[in-house]
N, C-alpha and C positions, 0 to 999 in steps of 0.2 A: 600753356593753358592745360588744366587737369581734365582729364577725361573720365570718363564714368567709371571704369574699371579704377583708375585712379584712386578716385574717391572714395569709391566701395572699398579699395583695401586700406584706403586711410583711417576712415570712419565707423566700417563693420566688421563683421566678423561673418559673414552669412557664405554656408555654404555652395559648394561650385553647382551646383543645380538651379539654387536662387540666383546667384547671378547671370547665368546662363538667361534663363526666365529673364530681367531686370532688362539684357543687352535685347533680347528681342522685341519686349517692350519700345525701348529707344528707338528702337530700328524701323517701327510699322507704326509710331505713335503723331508723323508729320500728317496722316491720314486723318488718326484722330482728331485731331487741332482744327482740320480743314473743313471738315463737318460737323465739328462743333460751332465754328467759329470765335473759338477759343485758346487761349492762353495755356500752359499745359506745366506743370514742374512735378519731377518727382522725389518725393523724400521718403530717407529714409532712418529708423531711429539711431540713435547716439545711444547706448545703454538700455537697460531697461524700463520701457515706454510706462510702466506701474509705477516707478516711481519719480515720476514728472520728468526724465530726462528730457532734453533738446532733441531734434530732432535736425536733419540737414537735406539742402536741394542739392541733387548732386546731376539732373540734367534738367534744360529748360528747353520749350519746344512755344514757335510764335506760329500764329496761321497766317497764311497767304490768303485766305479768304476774309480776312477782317482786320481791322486795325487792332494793333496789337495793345494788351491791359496793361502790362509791364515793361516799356520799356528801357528798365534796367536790367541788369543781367543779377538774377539770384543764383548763380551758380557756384557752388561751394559756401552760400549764405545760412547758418543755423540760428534756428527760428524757437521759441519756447511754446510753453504747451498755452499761455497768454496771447503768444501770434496769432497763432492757427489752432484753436480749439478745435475745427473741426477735423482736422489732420487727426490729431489723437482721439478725436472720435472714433475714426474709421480705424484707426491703427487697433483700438480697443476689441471694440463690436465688430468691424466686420459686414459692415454695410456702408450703403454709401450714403456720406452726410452731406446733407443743401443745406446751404445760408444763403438770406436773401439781405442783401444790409436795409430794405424797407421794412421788415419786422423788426428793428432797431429804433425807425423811427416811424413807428405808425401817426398817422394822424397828423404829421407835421410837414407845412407843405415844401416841397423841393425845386427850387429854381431848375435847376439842373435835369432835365426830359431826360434820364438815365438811370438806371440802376447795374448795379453790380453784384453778380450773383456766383459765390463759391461755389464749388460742389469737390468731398474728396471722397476717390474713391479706391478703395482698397486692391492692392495688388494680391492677387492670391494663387498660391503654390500646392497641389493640395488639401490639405486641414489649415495652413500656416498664412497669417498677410504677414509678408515682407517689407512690403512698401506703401505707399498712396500716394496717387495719380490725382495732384489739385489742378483741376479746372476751374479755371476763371474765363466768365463772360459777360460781357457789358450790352445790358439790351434797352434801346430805345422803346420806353415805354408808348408812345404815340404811332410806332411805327405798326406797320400789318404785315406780319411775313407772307411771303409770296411760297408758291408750290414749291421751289427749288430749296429755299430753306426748312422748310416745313416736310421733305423729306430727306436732306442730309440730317438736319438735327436727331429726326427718329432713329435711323442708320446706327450716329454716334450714340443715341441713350441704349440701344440695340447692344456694340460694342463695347460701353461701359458696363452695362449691369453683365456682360461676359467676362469683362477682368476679373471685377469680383466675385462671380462664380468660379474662376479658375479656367475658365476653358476659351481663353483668349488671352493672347495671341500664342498660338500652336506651333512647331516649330516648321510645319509646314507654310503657314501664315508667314514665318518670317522667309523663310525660302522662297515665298512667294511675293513677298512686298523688295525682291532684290530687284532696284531700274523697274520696277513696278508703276502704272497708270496712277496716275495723282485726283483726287478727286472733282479739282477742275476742268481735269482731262475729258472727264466723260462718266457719267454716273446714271446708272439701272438701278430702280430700285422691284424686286418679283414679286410674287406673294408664293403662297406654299405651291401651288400650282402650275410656278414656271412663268404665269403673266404679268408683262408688264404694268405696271402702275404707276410708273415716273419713270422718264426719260429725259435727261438733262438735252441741251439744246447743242452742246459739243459732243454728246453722244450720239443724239441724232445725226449731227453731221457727220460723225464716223460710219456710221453707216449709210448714209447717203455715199459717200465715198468710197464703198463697199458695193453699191448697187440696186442697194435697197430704194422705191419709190412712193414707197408708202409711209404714216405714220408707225412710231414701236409702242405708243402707247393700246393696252387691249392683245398684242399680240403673243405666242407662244415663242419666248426668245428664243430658245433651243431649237426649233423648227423652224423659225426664220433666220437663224444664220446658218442651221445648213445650209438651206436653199442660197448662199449667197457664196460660201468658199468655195474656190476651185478644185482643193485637193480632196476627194472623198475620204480619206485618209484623218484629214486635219477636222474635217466636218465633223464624223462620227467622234473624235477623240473631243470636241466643245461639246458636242452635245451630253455627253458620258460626262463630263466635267461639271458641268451645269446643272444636270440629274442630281450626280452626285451631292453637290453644295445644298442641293434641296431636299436631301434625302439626311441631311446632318454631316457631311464626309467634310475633310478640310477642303478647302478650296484651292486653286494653285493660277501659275499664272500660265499666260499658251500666248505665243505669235504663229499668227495665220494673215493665207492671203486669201486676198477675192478680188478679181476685176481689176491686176497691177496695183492697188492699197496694202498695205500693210499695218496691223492692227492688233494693237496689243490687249487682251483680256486678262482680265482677275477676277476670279466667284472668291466671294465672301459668305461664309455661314452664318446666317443670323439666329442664334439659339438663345438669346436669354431666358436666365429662369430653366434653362434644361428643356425649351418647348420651343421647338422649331416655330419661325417665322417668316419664311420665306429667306433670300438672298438678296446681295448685292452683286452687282456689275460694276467695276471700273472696265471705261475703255480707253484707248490713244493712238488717235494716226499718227504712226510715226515712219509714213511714207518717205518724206525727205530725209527725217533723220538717221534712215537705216544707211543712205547712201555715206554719211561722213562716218557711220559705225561700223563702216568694212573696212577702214582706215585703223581703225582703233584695234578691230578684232586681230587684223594682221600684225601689230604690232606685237601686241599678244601671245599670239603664234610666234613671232620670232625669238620673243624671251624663252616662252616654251623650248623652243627648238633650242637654244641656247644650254640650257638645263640639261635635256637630254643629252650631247653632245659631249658636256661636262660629265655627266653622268658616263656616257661609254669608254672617255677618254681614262676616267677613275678605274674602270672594271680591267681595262687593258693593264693599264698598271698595274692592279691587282693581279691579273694572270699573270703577269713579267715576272713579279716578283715572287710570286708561288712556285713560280718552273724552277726560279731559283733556288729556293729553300729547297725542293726535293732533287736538286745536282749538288746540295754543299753538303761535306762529310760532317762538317765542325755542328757540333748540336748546338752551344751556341747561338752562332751564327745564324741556324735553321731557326730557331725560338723565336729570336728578332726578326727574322724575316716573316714566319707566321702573323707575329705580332700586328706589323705593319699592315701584311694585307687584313688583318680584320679590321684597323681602323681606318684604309683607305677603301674599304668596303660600306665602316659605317657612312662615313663622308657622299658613298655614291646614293646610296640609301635615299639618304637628303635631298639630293638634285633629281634622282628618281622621281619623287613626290612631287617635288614644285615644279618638273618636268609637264607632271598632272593635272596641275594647281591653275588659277586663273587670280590668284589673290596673293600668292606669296607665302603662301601660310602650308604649315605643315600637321597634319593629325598624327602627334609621337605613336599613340597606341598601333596604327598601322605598320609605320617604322618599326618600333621593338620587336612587332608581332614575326616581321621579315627576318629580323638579325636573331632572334633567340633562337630556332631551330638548328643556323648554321655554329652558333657559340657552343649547342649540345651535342651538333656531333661530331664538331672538335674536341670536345671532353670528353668523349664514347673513345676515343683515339689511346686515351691514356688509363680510364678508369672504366669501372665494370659497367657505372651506366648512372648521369647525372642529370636531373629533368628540371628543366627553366619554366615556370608560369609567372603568369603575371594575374594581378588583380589591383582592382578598378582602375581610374582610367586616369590618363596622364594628361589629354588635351591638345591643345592647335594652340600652335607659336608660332611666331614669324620668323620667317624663313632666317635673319642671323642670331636668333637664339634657340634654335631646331637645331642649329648643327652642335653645337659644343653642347648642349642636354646631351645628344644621342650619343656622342661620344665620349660623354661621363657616363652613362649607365653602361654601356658596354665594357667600359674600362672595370665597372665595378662590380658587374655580372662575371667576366675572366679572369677578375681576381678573385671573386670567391671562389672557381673552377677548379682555377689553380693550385691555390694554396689552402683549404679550408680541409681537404679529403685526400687521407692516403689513396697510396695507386691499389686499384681496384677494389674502393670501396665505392657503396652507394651513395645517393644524396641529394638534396632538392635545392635550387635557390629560388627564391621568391621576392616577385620585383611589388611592393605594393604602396599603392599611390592614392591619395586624396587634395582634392583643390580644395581651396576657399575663394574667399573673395582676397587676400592678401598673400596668401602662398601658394606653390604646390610644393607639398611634403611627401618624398619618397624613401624607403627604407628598401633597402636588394639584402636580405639576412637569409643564411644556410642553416643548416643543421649537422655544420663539418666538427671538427675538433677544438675549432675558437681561437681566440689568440694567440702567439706565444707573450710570454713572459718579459715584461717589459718594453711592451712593443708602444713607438710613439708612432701618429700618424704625419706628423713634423718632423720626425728625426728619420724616417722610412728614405731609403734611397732607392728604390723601385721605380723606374723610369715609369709604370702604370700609374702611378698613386701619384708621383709628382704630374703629370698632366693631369689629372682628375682636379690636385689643389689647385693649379693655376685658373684652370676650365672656369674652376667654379666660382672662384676670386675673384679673378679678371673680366671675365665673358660675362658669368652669370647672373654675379653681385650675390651671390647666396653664400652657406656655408657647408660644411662635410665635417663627419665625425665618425671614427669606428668604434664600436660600444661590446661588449659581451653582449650573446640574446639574450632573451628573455627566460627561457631553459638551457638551450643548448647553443654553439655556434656563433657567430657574428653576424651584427648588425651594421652596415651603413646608412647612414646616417645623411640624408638630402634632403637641403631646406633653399626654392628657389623662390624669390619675391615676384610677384605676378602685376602687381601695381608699382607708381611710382609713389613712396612714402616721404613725408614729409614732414612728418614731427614726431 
């Protein structure tokens, strides 16, 4: 099954920022659906959306609050600008576009007590829409919405005309919707004021759970769940949270206790338009379910613990072998032995991190940031003085393709060290990196004396260079290349697939 990142590098070209934006979207958009009561897909263009290209759904989202519109799966389905005009409306302008399919048929009468009403609305990054956000919703025209619908709905029109402004979903917002309260959980709707003005009937009971004996609607939320948590601590930091979401700030999520309950909150900024509107409240007792999630957390912990482990058991080696290289006379032999501890160094690097981790996943830029210091002042060793930076940014991998990247740059950072600069001469290497949505492309180029004459990066028998081709063959699926620069010195040349491609 193709995943989003997938798709994105199948079908686009958009950079590592917009998709960034795109995943967080996916991530905090099961919210959306639930308060819409709606169907949710996003597309995004095939080519240049001006000259009628296709366009493609590369994630679909159903609501648990409603019967779903769609139930086929349009995912990886490319649609013309004939499907969905109003997709490439919004993709165009830049607003959000409603179709009502009774303005199709006015005046003509409909068996069917339903309507079906699109709306797409533009994903914005910002000056640029990347994407649109089609909502579909099927409304009983005979029906009366009751209070609870009648304030999720506003919530989600709240939310949408935010995407299209750009300032939704923040990447605090996504940090905040991680095991985050689900809108059925429990839903506060404020006003600019901090007071309640809807209180769903599962958030009610949250707080009756909590201790509270009164009604929350009329009340000042922030000063009635002070008065309810036990830790003064956790109290002052909700309230300060809560201020915050009402003062425009992002909102985040908080677990606190009151009265043996456990209870999870989320504030939501409600800004459309650039003009505060009060906030949202998700809440969720998840009194019981904390007791099977110390289960889980400890598991957690023990892979943690595992990493780390790994990780000291690497560093020891590394000292073993270090001791050695400064008792052996043979240079040689001291060179290889060097060698080795930097890349059972980088290897520790790795397990370091997801020692940290709770996901598996690794942020390279902090790894490299660790390992370039120590690769400089092993070069300081031999030459008058050789400075490593990096620029932009490399990104978070999962933990079996973290290792062999990190021990390809390294590999390709101490070969330029090495070989690019007589001894005591000056000189920079510069690792510089850009994502997409389909690659990350990285170039490590010096400004040493360049290649020699003849040199194949195939025909090299450089025990460094031949781990690097395998690394990146085998492990990576990418390619490598060594090029003259662009003035001076040599270029490597790293091209690593970020999605799974398919045609």
């Amino acid at each position: 099954m193709s995943t989003l990142s997938d798709l994105l590098a199948e079908h686009t070209d958009l950079p590592g920022a917009a998709v960034d934006h795109l995943q967080r979207v996916v991530g905090d958009w099961q919210l959306l659906a639930d308060l819409s009561f709606a169907d949710l897909q996003l597309w995004v263009g095939v080519g240049p959306v001006a000259e009628g290209a296709d366009v493609v759904c590369v994630a679909q989202c159903r609501p648990t609050t409603a019967p779903t519109v769609h139930p086929e799966d349009l995912v990886g389905s490319l649609a013309s600008r004939d499907d969905h005009p109003q997709v490439f409306q919004a993709l165009r302008g830049g607003a959000i576009v409603r179709f009502d399919n009774d303005q199709e048929q006015a005046g003509v009468y409909h068996p069917n007590p339903t309507r079906l009403i699109h709306e797409a609305i533009p994903v914005r990054v910002g000056e640029d829409v990347i994407a649109v956000l089609g909502r579909d919703l099927e409304v009983q025209r005979t029906k009366m919405r009751g209070n609870l619908e009648i304030a999720y709905m506003a919530c989600a029109d709240d939310l949408c005309q935010m995407m299209a402004d750009g300032t939704f979903p923040t990447l605090e917002d996504r940090t905040g919707s991680h095991s985050s309260p689900r809108a059925g959980d429990g839903f506060i709707r404020l006003d600019t004021d901090g007071i309640v003005r809807y209180a769903s009937p599962n958030a009610l009971s949250a707080y009756h759970r909590m201790g509270l004996q009164a009604d929350l609607d009329g009340q000042d939320l922030a000063q009635t769940t002070r008065s309810l948590i036990t830790d003064p601590f956790d109290a002052q930091e909700v309230v300060s949270d809560i201020q915050a979401a009402l003062a425009g700030k992002s909102g985040r999520r908080m677990e606190v206790e009151a009265r043996g309950a456990t209870v999870l909150l989320r504030t939501l900024v409600l800004r459309p338009h650039g003009e505060l509107a009060g906030a949202a409240v998700l809440v969720r007792d998840v009194t019981e379910v904390k007791r099977r999630d110390r289960a889980l957390l400890s598991k957690d912990a023990t892979i943690r613990e595992i990493h780390h482990r790994v990780k000291n058991n690497l560093q020891t080696v590394a000292a073993l072998l270090r001791l050695q290289a400064r008792r052996t006379e043979n240079e040689e032999a001291q060179l290889a032995l060097t060698e080795s501890v930097r890349r059972v160094t980088s290897i520790a690097s790795v397990h370091e991190m997801l020692s940290m981790s709770v996901d598996e996943e690794v942020d390279l830029d902090e790894v490299v940031d660790r390992l370039l210091p120590i690769m400089a002042d092993v070069a300081t060793v031999n030459t008058a003085r050789i400075k490593v930076r990096r620029e932009g940014s490399l990104g978070v991998f999962s933990a079996e393709r973290a290792t062999p990247l990190v021990m390809v740059l390294t590999e390709l950072v101490q070969n330029a060290i090495e070989h690019a600069f007589d001894a005591g001469e000056n000189g920079t290497v510069t690792i510089r990196s850009e994502r997409s949505a389909r690659w990350l492309d990285v170039i490590i180029g010096d400004d040493g004396r360049g290649l020699p004459d003849g040199f194949s990066l195939e025909g090299s028998d450089r025990l460094g260079l031949q781990i690097v081709r395998t690394l990146v063959t085998a492990e990576l699926g990418g390619s490598i290349g060594l090029h003259p620069g662009a003035d001076v010195g040599t270029d490597a040349v790293l091209r690593v697939p970020l999605g799974r491609r398919t045609r």
